[in-house]
C-alpha positions as a Markdown table, in Angstrom:
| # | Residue | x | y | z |
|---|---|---|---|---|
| 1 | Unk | 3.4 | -0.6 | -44.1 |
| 2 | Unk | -0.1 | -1.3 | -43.2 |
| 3 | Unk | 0.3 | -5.1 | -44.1 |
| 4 | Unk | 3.5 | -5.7 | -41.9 |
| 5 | Unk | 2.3 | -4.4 | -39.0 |
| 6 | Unk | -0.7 | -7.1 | -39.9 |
| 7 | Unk | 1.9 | -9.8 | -41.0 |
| 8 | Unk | 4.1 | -8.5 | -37.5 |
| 9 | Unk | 0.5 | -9.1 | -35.3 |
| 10 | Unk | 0.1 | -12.5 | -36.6 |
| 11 | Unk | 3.3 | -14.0 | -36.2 |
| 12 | Unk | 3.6 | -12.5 | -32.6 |
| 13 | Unk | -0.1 | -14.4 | -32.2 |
| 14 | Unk | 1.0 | -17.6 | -33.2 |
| 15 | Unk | 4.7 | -17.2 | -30.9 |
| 16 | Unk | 2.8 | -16.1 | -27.8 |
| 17 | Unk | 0.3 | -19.2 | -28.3 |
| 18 | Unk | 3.2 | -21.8 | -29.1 |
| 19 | Unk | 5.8 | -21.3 | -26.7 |
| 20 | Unk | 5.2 | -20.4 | -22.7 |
| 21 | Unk | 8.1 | -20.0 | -20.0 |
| 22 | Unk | 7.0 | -21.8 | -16.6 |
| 23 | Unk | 8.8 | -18.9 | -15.0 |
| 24 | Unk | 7.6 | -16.0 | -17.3 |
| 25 | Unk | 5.5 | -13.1 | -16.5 |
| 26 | Unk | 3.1 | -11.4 | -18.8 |
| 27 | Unk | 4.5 | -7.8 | -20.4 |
| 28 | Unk | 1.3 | -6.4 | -18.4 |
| 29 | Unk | 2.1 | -7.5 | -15.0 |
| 30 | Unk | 6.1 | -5.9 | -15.9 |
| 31 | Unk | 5.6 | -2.5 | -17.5 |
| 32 | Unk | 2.9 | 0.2 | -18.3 |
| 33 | Unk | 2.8 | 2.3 | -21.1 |
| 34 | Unk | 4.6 | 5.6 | -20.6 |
| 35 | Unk | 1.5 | 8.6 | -20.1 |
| 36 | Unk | -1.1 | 6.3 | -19.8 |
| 37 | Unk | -1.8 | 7.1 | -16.0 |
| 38 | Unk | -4.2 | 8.2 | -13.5 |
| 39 | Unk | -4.9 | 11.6 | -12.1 |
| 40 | Unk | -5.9 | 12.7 | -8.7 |
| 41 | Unk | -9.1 | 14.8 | -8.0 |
| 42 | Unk | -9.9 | 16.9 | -4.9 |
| 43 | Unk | -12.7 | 19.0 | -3.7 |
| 44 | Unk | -14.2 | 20.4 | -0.6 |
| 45 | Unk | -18.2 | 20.0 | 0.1 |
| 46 | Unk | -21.0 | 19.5 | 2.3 |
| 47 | Unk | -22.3 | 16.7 | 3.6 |
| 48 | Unk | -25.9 | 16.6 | 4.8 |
| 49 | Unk | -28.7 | 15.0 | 6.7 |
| 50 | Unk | -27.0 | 13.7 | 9.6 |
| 51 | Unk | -28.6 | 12.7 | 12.6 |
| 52 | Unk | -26.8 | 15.2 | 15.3 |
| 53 | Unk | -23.4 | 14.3 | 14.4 |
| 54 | Unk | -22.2 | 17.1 | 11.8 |
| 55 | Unk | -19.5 | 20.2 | 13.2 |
| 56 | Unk | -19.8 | 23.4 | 14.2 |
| 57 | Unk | -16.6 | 24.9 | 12.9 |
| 58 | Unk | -16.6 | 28.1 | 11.4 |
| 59 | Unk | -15.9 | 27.5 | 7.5 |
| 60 | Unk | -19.2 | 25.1 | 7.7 |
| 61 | Unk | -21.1 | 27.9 | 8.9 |
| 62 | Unk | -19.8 | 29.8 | 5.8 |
| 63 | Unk | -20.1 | 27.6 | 3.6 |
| 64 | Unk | -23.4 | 26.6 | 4.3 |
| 65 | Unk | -24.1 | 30.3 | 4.1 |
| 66 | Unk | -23.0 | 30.8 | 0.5 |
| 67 | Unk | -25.3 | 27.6 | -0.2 |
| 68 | Unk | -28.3 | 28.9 | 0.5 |
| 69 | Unk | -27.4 | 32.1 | -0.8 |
| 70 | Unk | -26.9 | 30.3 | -4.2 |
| 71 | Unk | -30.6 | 29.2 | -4.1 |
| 72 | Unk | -31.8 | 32.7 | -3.7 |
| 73 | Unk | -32.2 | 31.9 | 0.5 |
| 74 | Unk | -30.8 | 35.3 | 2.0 |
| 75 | Unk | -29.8 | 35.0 | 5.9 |
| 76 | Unk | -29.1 | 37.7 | 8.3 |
| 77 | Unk | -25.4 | 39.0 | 8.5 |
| 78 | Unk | -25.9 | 38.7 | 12.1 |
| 79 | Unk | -27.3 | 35.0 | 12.2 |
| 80 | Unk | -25.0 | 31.8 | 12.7 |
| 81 | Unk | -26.5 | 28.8 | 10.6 |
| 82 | Unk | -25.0 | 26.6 | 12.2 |
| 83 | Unk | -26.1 | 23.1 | 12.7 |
| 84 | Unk | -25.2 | 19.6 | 13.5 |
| 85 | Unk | -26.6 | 17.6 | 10.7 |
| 86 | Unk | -24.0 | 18.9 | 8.4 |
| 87 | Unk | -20.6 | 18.7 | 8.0 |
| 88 | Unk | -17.4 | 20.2 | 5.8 |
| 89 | Unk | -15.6 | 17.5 | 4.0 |
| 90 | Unk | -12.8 | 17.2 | 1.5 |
| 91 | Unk | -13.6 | 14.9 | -1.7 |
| 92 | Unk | -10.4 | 12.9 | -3.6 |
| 93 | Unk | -10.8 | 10.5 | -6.4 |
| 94 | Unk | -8.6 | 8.5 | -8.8 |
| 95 | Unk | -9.6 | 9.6 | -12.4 |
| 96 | Unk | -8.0 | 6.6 | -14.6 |
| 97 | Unk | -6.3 | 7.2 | -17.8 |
| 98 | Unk | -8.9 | 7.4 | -20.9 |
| 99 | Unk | -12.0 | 7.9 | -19.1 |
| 100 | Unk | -14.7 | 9.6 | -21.0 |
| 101 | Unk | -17.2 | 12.4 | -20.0 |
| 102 | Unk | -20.4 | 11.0 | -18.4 |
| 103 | Unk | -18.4 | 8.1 | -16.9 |
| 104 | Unk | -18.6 | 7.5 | -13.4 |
| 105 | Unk | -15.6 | 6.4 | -10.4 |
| 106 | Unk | -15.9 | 5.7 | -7.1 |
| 107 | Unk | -14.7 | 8.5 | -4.0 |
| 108 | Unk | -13.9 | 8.6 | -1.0 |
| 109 | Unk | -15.2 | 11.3 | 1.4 |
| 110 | Unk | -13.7 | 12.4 | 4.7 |
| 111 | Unk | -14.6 | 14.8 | 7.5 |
| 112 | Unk | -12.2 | 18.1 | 7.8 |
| 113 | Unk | -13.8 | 19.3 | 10.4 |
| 114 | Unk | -15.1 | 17.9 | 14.5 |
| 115 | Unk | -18.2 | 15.7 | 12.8 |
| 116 | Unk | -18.6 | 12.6 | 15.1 |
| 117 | Unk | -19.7 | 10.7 | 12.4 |
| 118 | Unk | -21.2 | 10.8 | 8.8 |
| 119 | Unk | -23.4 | 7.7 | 8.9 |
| 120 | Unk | -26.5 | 8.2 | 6.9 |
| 121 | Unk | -25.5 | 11.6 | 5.3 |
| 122 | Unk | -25.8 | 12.9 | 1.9 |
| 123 | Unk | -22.9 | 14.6 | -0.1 |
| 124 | Unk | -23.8 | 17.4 | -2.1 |
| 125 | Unk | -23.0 | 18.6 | -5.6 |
| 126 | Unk | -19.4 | 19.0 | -5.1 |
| 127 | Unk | -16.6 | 19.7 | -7.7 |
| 128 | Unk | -13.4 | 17.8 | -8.3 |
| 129 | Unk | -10.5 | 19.5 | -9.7 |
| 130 | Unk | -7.2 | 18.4 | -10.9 |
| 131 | Unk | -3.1 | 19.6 | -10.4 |
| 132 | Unk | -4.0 | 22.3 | -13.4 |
| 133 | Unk | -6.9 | 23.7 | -11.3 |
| 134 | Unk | -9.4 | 22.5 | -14.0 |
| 135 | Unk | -12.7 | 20.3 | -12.6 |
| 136 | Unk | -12.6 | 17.0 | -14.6 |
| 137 | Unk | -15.6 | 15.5 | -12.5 |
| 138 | Unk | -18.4 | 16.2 | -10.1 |
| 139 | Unk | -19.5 | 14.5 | -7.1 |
| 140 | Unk | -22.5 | 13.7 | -5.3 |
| 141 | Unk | -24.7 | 10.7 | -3.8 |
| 142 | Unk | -25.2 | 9.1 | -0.7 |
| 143 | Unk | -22.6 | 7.8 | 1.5 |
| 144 | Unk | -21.7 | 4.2 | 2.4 |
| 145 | Unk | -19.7 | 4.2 | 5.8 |
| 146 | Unk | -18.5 | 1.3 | 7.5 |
| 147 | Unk | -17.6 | 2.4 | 10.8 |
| 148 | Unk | -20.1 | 4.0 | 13.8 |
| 149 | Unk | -19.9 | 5.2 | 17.2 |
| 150 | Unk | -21.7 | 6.4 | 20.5 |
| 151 | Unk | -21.2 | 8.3 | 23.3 |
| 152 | Unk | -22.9 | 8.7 | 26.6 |
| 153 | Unk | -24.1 | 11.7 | 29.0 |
| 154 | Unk | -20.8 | 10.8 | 30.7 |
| 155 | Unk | -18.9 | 10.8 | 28.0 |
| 156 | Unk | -18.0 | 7.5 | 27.3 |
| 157 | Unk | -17.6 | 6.5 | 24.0 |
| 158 | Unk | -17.6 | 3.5 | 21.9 |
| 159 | Unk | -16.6 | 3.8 | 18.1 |
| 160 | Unk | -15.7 | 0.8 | 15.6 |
| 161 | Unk | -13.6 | 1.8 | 12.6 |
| 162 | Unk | -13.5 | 5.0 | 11.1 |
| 163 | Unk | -16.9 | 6.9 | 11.0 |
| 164 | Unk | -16.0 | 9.8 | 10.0 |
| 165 | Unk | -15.3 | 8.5 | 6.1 |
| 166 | Unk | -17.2 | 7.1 | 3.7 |
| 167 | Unk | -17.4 | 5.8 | 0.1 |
| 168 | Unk | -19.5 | 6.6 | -2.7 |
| 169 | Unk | -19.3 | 4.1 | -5.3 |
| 170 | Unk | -19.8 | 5.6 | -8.5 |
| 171 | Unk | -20.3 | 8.6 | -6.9 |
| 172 | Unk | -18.8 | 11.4 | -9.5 |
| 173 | Unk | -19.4 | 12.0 | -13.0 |
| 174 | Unk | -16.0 | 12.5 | -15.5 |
| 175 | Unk | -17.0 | 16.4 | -17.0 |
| 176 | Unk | -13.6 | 16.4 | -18.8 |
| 177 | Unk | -11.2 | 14.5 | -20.9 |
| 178 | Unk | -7.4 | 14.4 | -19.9 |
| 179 | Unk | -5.2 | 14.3 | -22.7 |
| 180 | Unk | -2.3 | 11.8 | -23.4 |
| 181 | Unk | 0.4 | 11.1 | -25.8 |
| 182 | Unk | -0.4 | 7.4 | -26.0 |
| 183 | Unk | -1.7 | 7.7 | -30.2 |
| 184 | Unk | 1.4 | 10.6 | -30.9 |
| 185 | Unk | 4.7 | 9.6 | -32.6 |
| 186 | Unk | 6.1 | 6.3 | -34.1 |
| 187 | Unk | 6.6 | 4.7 | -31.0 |
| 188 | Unk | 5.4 | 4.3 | -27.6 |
| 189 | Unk | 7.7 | 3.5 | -24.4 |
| 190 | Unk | 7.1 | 0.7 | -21.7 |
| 191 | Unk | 8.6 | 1.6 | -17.9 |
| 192 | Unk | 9.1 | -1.3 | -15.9 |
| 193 | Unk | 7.5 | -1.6 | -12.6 |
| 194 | Unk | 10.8 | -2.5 | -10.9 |
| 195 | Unk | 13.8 | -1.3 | -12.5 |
| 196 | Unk | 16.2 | -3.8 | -13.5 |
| 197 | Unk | 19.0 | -3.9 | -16.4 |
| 198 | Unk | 18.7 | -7.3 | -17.0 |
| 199 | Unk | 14.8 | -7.9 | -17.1 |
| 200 | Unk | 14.9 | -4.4 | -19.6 |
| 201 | Unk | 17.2 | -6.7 | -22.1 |
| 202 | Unk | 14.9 | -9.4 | -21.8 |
| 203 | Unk | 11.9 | -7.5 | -22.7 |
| 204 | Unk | 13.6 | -5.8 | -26.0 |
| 205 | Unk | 15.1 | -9.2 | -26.7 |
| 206 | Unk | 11.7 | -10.9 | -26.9 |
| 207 | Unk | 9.9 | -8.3 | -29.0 |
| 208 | Unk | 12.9 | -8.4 | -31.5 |
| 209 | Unk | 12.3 | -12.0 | -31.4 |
| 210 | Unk | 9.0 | -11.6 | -32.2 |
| 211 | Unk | 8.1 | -9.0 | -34.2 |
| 212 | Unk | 11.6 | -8.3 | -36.1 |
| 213 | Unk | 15.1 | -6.6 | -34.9 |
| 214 | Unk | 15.9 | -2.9 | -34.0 |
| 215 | Unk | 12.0 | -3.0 | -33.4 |
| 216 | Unk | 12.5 | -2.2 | -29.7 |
| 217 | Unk | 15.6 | -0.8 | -27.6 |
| 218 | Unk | 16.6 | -0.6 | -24.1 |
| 219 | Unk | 16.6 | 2.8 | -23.2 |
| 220 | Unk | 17.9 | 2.3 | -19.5 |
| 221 | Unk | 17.1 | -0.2 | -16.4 |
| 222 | Unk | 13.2 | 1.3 | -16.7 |
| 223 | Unk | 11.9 | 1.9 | -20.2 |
| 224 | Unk | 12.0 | 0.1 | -23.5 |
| 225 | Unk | 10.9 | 2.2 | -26.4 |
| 226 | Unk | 9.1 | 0.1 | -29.3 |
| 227 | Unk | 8.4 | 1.1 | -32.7 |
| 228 | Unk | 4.5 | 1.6 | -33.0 |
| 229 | Unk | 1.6 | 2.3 | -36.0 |
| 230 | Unk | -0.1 | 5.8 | -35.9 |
| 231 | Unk | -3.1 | 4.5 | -36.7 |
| 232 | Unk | -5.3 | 4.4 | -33.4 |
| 233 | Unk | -6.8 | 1.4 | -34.3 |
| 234 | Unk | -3.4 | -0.8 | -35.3 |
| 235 | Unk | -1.9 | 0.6 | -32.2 |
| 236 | Unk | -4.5 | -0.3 | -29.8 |
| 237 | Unk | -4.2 | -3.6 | -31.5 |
| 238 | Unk | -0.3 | -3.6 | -31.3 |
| 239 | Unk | -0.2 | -3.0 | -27.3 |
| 240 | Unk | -2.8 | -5.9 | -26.8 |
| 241 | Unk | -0.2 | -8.0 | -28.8 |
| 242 | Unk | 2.8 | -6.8 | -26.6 |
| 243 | Unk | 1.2 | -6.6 | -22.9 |
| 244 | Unk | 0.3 | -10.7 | -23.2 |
| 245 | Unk | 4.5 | -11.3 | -24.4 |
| 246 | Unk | 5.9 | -13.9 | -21.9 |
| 247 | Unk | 8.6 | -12.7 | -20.4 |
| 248 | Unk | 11.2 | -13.9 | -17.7 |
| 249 | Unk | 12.4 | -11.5 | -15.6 |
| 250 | Unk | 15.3 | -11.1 | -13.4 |
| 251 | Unk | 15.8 | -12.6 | -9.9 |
| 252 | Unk | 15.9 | -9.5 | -7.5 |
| 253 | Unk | 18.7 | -7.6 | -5.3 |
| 254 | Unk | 19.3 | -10.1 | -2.6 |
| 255 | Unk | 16.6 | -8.6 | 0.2 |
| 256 | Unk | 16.3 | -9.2 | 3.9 |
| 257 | Unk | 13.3 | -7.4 | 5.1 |
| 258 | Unk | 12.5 | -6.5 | 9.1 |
| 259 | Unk | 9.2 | -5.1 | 10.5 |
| 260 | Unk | 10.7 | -4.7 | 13.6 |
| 261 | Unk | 6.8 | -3.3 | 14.9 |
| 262 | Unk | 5.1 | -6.4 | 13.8 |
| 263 | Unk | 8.4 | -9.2 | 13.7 |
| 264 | Unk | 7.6 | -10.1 | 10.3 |
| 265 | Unk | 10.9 | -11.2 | 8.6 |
| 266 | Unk | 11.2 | -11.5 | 4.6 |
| 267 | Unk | 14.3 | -13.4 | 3.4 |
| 268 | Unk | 14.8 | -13.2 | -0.5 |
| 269 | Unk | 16.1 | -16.4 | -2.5 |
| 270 | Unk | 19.3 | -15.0 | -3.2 |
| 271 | Unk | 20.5 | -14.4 | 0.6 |
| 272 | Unk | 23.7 | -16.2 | 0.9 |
| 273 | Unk | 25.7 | -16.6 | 4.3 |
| 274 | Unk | 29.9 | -16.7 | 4.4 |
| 275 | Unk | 30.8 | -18.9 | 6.5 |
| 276 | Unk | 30.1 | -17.9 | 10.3 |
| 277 | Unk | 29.9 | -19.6 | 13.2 |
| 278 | Unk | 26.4 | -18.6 | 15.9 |
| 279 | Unk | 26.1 | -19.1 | 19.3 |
| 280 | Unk | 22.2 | -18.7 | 20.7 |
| 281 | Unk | 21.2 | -18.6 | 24.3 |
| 282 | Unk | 18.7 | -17.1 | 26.5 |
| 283 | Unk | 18.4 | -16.2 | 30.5 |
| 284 | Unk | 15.3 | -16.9 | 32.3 |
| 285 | Unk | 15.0 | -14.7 | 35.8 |
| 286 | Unk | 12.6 | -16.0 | 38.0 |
| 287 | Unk | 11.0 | -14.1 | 41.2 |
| 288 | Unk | 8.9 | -15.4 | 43.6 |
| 289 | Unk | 7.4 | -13.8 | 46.6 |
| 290 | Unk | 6.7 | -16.2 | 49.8 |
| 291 | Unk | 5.7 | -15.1 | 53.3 |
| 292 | Unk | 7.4 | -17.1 | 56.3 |
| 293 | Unk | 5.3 | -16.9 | 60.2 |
| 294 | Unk | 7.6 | -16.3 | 63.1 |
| 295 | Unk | 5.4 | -17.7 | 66.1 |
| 296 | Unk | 6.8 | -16.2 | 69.6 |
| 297 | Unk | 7.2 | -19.0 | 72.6 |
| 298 | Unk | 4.9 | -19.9 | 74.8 |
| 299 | Unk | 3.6 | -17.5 | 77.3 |
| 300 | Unk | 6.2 | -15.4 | 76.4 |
| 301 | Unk | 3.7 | -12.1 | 75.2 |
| 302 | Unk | 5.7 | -11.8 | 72.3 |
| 303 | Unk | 3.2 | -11.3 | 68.6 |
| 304 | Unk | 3.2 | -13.6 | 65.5 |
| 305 | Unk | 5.2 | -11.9 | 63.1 |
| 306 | Unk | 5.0 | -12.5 | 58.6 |
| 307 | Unk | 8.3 | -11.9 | 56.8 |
| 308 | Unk | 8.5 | -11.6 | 53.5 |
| 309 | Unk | 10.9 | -13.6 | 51.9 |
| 310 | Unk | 12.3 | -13.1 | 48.1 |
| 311 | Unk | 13.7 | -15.9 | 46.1 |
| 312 | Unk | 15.1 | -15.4 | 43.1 |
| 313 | Unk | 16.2 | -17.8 | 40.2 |
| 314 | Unk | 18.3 | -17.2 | 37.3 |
| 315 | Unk | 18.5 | -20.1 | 34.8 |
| 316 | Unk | 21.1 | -19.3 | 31.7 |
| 317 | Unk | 19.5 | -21.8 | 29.5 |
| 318 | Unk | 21.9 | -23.7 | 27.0 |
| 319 | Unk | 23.3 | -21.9 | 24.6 |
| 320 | Unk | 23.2 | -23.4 | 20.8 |
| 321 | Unk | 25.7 | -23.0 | 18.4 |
| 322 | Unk | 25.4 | -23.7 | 14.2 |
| 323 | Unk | 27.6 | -23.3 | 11.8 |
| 324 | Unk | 26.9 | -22.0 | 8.0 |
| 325 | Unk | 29.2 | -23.3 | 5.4 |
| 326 | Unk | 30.3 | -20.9 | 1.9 |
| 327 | Unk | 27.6 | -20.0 | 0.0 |
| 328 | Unk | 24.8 | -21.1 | 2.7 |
| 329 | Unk | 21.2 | -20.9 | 1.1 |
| 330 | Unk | 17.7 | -19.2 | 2.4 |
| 331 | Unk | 17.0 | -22.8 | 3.0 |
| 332 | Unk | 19.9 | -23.6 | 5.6 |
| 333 | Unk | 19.5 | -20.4 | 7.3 |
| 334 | Unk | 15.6 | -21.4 | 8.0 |
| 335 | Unk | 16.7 | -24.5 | 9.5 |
| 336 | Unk | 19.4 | -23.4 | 11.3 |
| 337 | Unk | 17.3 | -20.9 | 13.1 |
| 338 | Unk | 14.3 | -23.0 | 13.5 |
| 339 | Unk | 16.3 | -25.8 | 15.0 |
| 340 | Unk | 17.5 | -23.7 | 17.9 |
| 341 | Unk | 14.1 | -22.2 | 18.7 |
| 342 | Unk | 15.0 | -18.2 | 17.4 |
| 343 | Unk | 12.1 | -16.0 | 18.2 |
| 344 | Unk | 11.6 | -13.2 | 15.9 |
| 345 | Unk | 13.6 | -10.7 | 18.0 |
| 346 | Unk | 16.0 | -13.3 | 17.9 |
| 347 | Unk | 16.1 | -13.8 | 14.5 |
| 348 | Unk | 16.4 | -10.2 | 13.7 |
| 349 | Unk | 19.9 | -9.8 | 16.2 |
| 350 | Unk | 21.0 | -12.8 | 14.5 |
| 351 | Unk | 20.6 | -11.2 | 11.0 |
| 352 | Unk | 21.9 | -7.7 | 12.3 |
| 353 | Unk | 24.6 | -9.4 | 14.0 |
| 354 | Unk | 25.6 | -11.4 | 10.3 |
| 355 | Unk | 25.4 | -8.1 | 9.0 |
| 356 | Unk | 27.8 | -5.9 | 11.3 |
| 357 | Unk | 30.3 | -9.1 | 10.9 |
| 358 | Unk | 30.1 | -8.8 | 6.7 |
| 359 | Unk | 28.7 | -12.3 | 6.7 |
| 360 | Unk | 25.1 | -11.6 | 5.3 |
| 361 | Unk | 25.4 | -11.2 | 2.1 |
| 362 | Unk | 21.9 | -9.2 | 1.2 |
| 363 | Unk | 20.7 | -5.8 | 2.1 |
| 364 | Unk | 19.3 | -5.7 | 5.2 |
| 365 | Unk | 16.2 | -3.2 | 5.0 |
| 366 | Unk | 14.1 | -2.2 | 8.0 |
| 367 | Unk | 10.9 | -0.9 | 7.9 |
């Protein structure tokens, strides 16, 4: 068993090397293994040595309380230490999948409470639990933050980006190993990062191809399950094998896409048009304000008088008019538009219009 899963290696090796799609992707950049995943960490902590800009809010008094109280520093019941060089913050993280005790990742810290800013403060020992409740890391370290700001006596204030978060690169230590099911079982199961029935043949096509038949199966329009070693070592070899497979996937749903707050407009290669016939104009108003002088006759007393005096022109512009044949392209609907000048707002009561009349045929998805 041990020397065809060798034998199986080579020969996908040698494939891989020989013969390269133009179009393909890589099996990475298509699918990740089912359970190997990231986890999310949170925690709450304090963040100190600011210069005046911390908060006064209630739970950083208390929590600053039970600090010093941890280092043996006893305060009054009825004293408030409060101050403004610290501040509450929450703490998340991405632990990845696989990392190892004594690792480090980066975090991101952010004010919870009214802190102005937290420029040149210090996060302390703070730690970072998972879904389960358990802490898998802990943070500390001082803060990198891109963004500052001032205010005046008068209370005028200037800020520039986001003060009130910062970054600690490498800033939390993994305490705990998350377990995974990637070395369990005789086979392993790759989800595709967009679900599609046809690029899910494709992938199970290509490892037959490579590595022998019935050795992987289609589950569904997302996962392909692929007979694996149990050894640790053959099957961390195995994956590097399959994630560097060539593979061409499937041309998308046909996709128009409107930001109708920026007027970017995304038009997939497989929009086609019936055939329709659009008619474009635009009406320009203008208003202009002049002032006529009435002069009164001579030695007749009467007083210069102004009048207003409101013109107004309305100019309907020339209205264009283009046709799309059967089975129009992305390419003739860029021309068509372009030639008669469509702004974006245009554009996009041109495609809704196409759309209402059944003549678009794509999905027409605004965001």
């Amino acid at each position: 068993m041990k020397r065809f899963w060798i034998t199986a290696l080579l020969l996908s090796l040698i494939s891989t090397t020989i013969s390269t799609t133009v179009l393909a992707e890589r099996l990475k950049d298509l699918t990740t293994v089912a359970g190997v995943r990231g986890n999310q960490l949170v925690g709450y902590g304090l963040v100190v040595g600011l210069d005046g800009t911390g908060d006064k809010t209630s739970f950083t008094s208390a929590t600053f309380r039970n600090m010093l109280n941890n280092f043996g520093v006893a305060i009054p019941a009825n004293i408030n230490p409060s101050s403004k060089n610290i501040a509450a913050v929450a703490v998340h993280a991405d632990l990845p999948p696989f990392a190892k005790p004594g690792q480090v990742i980066d975090i991101t810290v952010s004010s919870i409470g009214d802190a102005k800013s937290l420029r040149g403060g210090s996060l302390i020992m703070a730690p970072l639990k998972g879904a389960d409740g358990q802490v898998y890391a802990v943070a500390q370290g001082n803060m990198v933050v891109s963004g500052f700001g001032v205010q005046g006596a008068d209370g005028s204030r200037l800020s520039l980006n986001v003060p009130s978060v910062g970054r600690i690169p490498g800033g939390a230590t993994v305490e705990r190993t998350v377990p995974n099911a990637f070395g369990q079982g005789d086979s392993l199961v790759l989800n595709l990062n967009h679900p599609d029935f046809t690029t899910s043949r494709r992938v199970a096509e290509q490892i037959n191809s490579l590595l022998g038949p019935n050795m992987a199966q289609a589950l569904d329009a997302t996962s392909i399950r692929v007979a694996a070693p149990r050894d640790p070592s053959q099957r961390v070899s195995f994956v590097s094998v399959l994630e560097n497979l060539q593979v061409q996937p499937a041309q998308e749903v046909a996709k128009v896409i409107i930001n109708s707050r920026t007027g970017t407009i995304i038009i997939g290669q497989n929009v086609r048009v019936s055939p329709v016939a659009i008619t474009h104009g635009g009406m320009t108003v203008a208003i202009t304000e002049d002032l006529d002088v009435n002069q009164p006759e001579a030695l007749s007393g009467g007083e210069t008088v102004v009048t207003p005096r409101t013109g107004i022109e309305v100019d309907e512009g020339s209205g264009h008019m283009f046709e799309f044949s059967p089975g129009a392209s992305l390419q003739d609907i860029v021309e068509a538009v372009n030639q008669v000048g469509a702004a974006p707002g245009d554009l996009m009561a041109i495609l809704e219009a196409l759309r209402q009349a059944g003549a678009l045929k794509a999905e027409l998805i605004v965001i």
